[in-house]
C-alpha positions, -999 to +999 in steps of 0.1 A: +562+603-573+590+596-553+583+630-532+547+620-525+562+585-509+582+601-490+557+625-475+536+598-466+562+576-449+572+606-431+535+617-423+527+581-410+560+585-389+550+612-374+517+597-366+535+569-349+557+594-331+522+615-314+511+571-302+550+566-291+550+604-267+511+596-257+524+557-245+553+574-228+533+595-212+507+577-197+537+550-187+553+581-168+526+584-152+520+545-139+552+544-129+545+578-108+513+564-096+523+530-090+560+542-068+537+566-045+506+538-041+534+513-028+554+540-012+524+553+009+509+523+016+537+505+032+550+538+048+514+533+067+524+502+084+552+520+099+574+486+099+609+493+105+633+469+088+654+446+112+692+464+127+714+445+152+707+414+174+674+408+151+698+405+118+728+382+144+695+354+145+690+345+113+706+326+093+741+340+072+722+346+039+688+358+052+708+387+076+734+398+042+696+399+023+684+422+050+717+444+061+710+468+030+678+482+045+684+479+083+667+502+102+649+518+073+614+521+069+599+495+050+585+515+024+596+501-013+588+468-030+623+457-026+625+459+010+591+445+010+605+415-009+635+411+014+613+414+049+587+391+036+612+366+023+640+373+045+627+373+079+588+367+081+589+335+063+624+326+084+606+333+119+577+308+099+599+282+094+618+283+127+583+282+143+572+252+121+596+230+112+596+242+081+557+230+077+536+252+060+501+267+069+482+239+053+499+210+071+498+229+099+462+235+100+452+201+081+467+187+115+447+208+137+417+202+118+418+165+124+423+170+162+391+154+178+376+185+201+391+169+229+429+169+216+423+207+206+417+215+242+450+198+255+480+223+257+497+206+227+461+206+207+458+246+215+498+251+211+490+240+173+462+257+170+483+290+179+511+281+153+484+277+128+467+311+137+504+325+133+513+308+102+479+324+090+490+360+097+523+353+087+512+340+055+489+369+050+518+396+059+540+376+034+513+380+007+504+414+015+543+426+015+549+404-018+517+420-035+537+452-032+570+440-045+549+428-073+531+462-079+567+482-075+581+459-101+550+467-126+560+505-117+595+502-126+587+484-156+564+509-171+590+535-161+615+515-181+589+509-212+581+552-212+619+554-218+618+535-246+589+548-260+597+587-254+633+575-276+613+555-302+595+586-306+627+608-306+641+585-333+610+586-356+609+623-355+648+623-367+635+600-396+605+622-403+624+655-404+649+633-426+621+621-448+605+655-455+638+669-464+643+640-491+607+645-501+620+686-504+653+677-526+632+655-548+609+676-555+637+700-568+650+680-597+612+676-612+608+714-612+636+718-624+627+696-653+594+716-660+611+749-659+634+737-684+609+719-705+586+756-702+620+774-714+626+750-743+588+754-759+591+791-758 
């Protein structure tokens, strides 16, 4: 009885071993998929991280955010991160006031036609065309980071499930050598029991 138990423990392991190796698997592969997608796609808009007199402008904690990568290529999710966050949306804010697209363009939008044709009226409505593509860049670039991070995190979960596998082949080869050494005393038994009727 106890053998059969512990044959079907270690068979149902080692079912739940094949799902663990097939999840790491197809993880491995997201997180393959995934790092070339972001890779090639923001390899494509051959943006070169900012080096030198464009890192000496910006604010103390925005250029130390940015001097890791400078004059790379911006081609992971964590440079996208720090360029979208470190430098698009500072150039924004200098350009604003700190204001964001909506105020921006909420002001425009109540400019009577004639105050949109006045230098100030079509100097706002360039910031708000620039906060718009700057926004959109931002979005774009932060899209990426987001996708990298889903890659790295499927990378991370098909480590853990090629080791849970690993670990619950250990404990099937362990439990089919129990269910071996208890079958072993019951034969035993009805060897002896065959040797005592004869």
């Amino acid at each position: 009885m106890r053998s059969a138990f512990d044959k079907l423990i270690s068979w149902t392991g080692l079912a739940l071993a094949a799902v663990l190796f097939t999840a790491g698997g197809l993880l491995t592969w997201a997180n393959i998929f995934i790092g070339d997608q972001v890779h090639d796609q923001l390899a494509m808009q051959d943006i070169t991280m900012p080096a030198g007199d464009a890192l000496a402008d910006l604010p103390k904690a925005d250029a130390k955010a940015l001097e890791p990568y400078a004059g790379s290529t911006l081609d992971t999710g964590a440079e996208a991160k720090a360029f979208a966050d470190h430098y698009i949306l500072v150039h924004m804010n200098a350009a604003s006031d700190g204001r964001t697209y909506e105020e921006v363009s909420g002001q425009y939008i109540a400019l009577s036609d004639a105050d949109k044709a006045t230098p100030d009226g079509q100097a706002l409505g360039q910031l708000r065309q620039t906060l718009f593509m700057g926004d959109t860049l931002r979005g774009l670039l932060l899209y990426g980071y987001a996708f990298a991070t889903i890659g790295t995190i499927a990378g991370i979960a098909a480590y853990v499930s090629f080791g849970a596998g690993v670990v619950l082949l250990v404990l099937v080869a362990l439990g089919l050598w129990h269910a071996r050494r208890a079958e072993k005393p019951a034969e035993r038994l009805v060897a002896e029991r065959v040797v005592q009727m004869a």
